[in-house]
Structures are given as C-alpha cells and as structure tokens.
N, C-alpha and C positions, 0 to 999 in steps of 0.2 A: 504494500500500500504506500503510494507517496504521501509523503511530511508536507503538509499547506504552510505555504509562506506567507508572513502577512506584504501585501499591494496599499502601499502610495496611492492609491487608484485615483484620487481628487486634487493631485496638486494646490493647487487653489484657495479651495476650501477648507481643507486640513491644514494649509498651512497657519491661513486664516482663521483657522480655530484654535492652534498652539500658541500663534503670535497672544490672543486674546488673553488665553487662558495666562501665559506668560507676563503678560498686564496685571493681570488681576493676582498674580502672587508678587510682583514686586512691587506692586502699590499696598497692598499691606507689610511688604517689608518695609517700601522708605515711606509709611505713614502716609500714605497719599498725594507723595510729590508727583509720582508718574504719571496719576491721571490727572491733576489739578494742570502739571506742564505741559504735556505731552500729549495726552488721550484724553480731552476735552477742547471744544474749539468755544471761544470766545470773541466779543470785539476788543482786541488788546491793541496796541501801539504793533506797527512791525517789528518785529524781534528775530532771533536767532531761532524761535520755535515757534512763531507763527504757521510757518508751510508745513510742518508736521504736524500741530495741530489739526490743522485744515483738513489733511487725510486722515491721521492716529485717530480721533475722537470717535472713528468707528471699532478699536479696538476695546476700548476703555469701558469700564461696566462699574455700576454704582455697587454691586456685590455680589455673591454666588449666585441667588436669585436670579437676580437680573441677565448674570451671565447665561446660567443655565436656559433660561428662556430661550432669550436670541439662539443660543447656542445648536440644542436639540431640533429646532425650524430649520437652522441654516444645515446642520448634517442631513435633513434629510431630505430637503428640500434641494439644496445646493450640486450634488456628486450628479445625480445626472444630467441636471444643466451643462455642468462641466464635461460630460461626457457627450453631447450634443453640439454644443457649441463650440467646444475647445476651451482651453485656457488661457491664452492670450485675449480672448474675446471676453470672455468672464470677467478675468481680471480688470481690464480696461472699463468693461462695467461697471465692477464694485466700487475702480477709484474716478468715476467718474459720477456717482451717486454719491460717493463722500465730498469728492471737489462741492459738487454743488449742495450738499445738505448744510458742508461747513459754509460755505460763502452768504448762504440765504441765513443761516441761524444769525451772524455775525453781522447780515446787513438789516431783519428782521427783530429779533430779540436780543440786542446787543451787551446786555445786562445778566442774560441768561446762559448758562454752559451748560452744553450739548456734549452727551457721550451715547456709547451705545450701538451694535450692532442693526436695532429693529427696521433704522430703514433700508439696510442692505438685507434683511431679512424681509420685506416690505417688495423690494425689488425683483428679488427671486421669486416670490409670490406669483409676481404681477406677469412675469416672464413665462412661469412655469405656465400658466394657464392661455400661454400663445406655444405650448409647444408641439401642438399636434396642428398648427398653423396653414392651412395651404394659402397660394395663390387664389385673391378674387374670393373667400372665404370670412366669414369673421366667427369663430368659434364661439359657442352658446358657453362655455368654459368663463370667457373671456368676460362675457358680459354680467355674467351670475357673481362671478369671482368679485369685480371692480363695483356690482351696485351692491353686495354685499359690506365689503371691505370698506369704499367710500362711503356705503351710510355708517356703518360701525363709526368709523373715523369722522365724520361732520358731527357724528352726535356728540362723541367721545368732547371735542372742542368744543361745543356748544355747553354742555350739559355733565360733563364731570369736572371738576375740576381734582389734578395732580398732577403730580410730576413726571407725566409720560408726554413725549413730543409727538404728540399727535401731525402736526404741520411738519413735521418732517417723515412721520409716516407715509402721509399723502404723498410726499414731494422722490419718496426711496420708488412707492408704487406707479409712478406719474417715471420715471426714471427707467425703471422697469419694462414697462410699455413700450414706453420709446424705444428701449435697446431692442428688443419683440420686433418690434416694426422694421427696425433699422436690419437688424438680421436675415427678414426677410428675401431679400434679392440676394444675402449671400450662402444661404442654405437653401437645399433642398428640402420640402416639406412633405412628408406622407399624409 
C-alpha cells in the first residue's frame, strides 16, 4: 500500500492562512504591536508602514474567534477557486480587494481601523457563485447568493450596530464579482 503524502495543493490560500495564523500568534507575543502597525489599515500620515498596512490588515484578526471564522470560509471556500482559476489570478484578486478595502476604509472611516480576512472571504463568496459561469448566461447561483448576502449586509449596517465592517463586506463581495466577470473571457466555462 502506498504512504499519502501531504499536497500544498492551494498555494494561495494556505499560504494565506499561515501568514494569518502567524499574525495572530505574534501579536499576542508583542502585545499587539503587529496588528495595531502592521495588520490594520488606518488614515495615518505616510509612513514606512502605511503600504503594508494597506494590504496586511487582511491578515490581522481581533482574536481566535474572529480568526477562526474568516479562516474555516476561506479553507473551504478558497482551494478550488484556486484550483480553477490559478494562483497568480487568485492572488492578484485577494490583493487587489485589500488594495481597495484598505484605501476606501482610510478615505471613508478614517478614525476607524480595519482588520480582518471577511472581505476576502466576502470575495471568494461572490466569485465562487460565478463558477459554473458560461458565456451569454447569468447563473441563478449568482443572483440568490448576492440578494441574499446584500440584504444580510444592508441590514446588518442599517440595523445592528458592532464592530463588524459590514461596508467592507459589501465592497470584498462587489470585488468579487468583478474578478467573476473579469475572468470571464479568460477561462473557459462549463
């Protein structure tokens, strides 16, 4: 009988998930320097850690909690996207829903610091539910998925209040879609 080896199989995503994890244990070692500097975006002066902020504050998590959340969506959510699309494409995605989650928090809520996986968790979402996608098509997935998800999220800002960035949910799944659409002409769709 052959011996199973464990597969890397999500680059990506797993990577994506260690970076995380590895956040969230050295901000409890330095007291919460890491995510206060580093893996939270804010409107601060430009600095030497502004551009990392701008992408990290997708790594950064207010606690296991919070980590575990994002965390469990994005493993199971994430590998076959990654296995579909590629991972240069992925990638470019996720930092490209951070680019713009961090720039809108920082031109939006400039008082407010943003961390957190959820809207690249948000994004995948949005994405996975264009993945049986064809040409000249718009999948019933698609649309269940986004009036679902946007009513959850309009009420959620309307009508709870807490500490969950709802407008950045919106803005991961809105991000999402777009890459969907965008990917369109370069994959073929079953």
């Amino acid at each position: 009988m052959k011996r199973k080896r464990l597969d890397y199989n999500s680059p990506v995503i797993l990577t994506f998930f260690f970076l995380s994890l590895a956040v969230l244990v050295l901000d409890r070692v330095t007291s919460g320097w890491v995510t206060a500097n580093l893996c939270s975006v804010y409107r601060s002066p430009i600095g030497p850690f502004f551009v990392v902020r701008l992408f990290g504050h997708v790594l950064g998590h207010a606690g296991v909690e919070h980590f575990m959340g994002n965390m469990l969506l994005l493993l199971v959510v994430g590998p076959p996207l990654e296995e579909k699309y590629g991972s240069r494409p992925l990638l470019a995605g996720i930092a490209l829903t951070a680019l713009v989650s961090g720039l809108l928090q920082c031109a939006c809520f400039p008082s407010t610091a943003l961390l957190g996986a959820s809207g690249i968790v948000f994004m995948l979402i949005m994405l996975s539910s264009l993945a049986g996608m064809r040409s000249g098509y718009l999948p019933v997935t698609l649309i269940l998925v986004a009036v679902l998800y946007l009513g959850q999220e309009v009420y959620s800002i309307l009508f709870i209040k807490d500490n969950v960035a709802n407008f950045m949910h919106l803005v991961g799944g809105i991000c999402g879609t777009g890459f969907g659409f965008a990917m369109l002409g370069r994959h073929s769709f079953s």
